[in-house]
N, C-alpha and C positions, 0 to 999 in steps of 0.2 A: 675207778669211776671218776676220781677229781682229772688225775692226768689228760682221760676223754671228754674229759668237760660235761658229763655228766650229772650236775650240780644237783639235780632232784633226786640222784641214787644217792648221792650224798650225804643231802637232808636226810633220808628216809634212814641209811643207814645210821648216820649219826643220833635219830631219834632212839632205836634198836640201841646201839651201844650206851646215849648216857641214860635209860632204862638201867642197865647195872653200874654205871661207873656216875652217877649224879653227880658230881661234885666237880668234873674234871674240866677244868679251864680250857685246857688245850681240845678236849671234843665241842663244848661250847662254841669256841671261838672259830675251829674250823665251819661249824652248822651255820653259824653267824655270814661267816664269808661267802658263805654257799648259799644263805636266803638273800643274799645282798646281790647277789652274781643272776638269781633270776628273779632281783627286781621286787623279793619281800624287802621291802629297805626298812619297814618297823620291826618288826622280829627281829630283823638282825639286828637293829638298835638296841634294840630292848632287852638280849642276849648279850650284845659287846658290853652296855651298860653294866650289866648283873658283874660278868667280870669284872670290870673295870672299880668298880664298890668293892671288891676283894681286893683287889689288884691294880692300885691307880697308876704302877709301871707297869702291865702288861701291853707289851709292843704290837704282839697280832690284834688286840681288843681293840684299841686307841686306831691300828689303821685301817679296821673294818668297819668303826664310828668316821670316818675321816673317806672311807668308800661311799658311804650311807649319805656322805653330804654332798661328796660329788657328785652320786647319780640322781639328789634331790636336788641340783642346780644351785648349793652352796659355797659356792667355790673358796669363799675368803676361810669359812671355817676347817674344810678341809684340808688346804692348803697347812693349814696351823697343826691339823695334827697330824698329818704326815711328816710335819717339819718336829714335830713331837717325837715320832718313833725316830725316826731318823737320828733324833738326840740320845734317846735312849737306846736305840741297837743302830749303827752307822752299815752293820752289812746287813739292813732286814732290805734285801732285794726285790719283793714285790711292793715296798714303799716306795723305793729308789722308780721302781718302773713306772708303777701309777703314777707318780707326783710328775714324772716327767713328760709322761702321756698327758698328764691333768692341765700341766702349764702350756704344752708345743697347741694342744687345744684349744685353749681358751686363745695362746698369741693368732694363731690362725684365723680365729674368728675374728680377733682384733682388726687382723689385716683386713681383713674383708671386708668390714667395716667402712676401716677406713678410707680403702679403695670408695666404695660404693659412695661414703659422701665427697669421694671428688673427681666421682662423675666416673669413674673409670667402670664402668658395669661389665664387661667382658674379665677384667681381672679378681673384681668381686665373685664374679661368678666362678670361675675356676679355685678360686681361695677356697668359699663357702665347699666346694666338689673334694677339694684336698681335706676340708677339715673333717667332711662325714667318712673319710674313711679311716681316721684316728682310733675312734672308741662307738664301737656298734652299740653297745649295750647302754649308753650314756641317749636316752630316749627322748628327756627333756630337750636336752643338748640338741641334736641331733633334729628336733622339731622346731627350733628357732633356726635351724641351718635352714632345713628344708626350705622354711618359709624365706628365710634371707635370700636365699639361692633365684627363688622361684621369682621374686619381686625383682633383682636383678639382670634375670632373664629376662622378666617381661617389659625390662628398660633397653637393652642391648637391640630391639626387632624397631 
């Protein structure tokens, strides 16, 4: 179900499983990743958290608290604990991936930005078009793009 990105069989499953296994860090923290992937980003807080009180090196916890900030439009704090795990396990590969996605993001939108206030609205406007197709699930994000994009546009006519 994770593979197919099926994130709600997930949850569902993983409630089933720590039903007998309560205690298990490693089910926690995948259910965590999986409420945080369709967008529960307190639950999953609130779950990485509970690990994290057990376990303040647990790598998966720290970069499902550190998911939870990016897709709440946190960026500095995220950034920090991706760069967390990253300290503590150097091959946790979905940190590596996120945190890279998380920065080419936010630079994109920089650019665009920056374009826009100097006047360049066609190049804004193509930035803003590159940056939405980075990270779909980044909603926040992706609703300052829209709106960036759209004001853009309606300077270029």
């Amino acid at each position: 179900a994770y593979d197919k990105n099926d994130y709600r069989k997930v949850v569902y499953l993983m409630d089933r499983a720590l039903h007998h296994s309560s205690h298990s860090n490693t089910l926690k923290t995948l259910k965590a990743e999986c409420l945080a992937l369709i967008g529960r980003y307190q639950e999953a807080q609130e779950l990485a958290n509970e690990v994290v009180l057990k376990d303040q090196m647990n790598s998966e916890a720290i970069y499902v608290r550190g998911m939870c900030l990016y897709y709440q439009d946190n960026n500095e704090k995220a950034f920090q604990h991706f760069q967390r795990v990253l300290q503590y396990s150097p091959d946790h590969n979905k940190a590596k991936q996120f945190y890279k996605k998380a920065k080419l993001l936010q630079s994109k939108k920089e650019a665009g930005n920056q374009a826009f206030k100097q006047g360049k609205w066609q190049d804004a406007y193509e930035l803003y078009t590159e940056a939405l197709g980075i990270d779909i699930l980044n909603k926040s994000m992706n609703a300052t793009l829209y709106y960036n994009r759209a004001t853009a546009s309606s300077k270029v006519s």
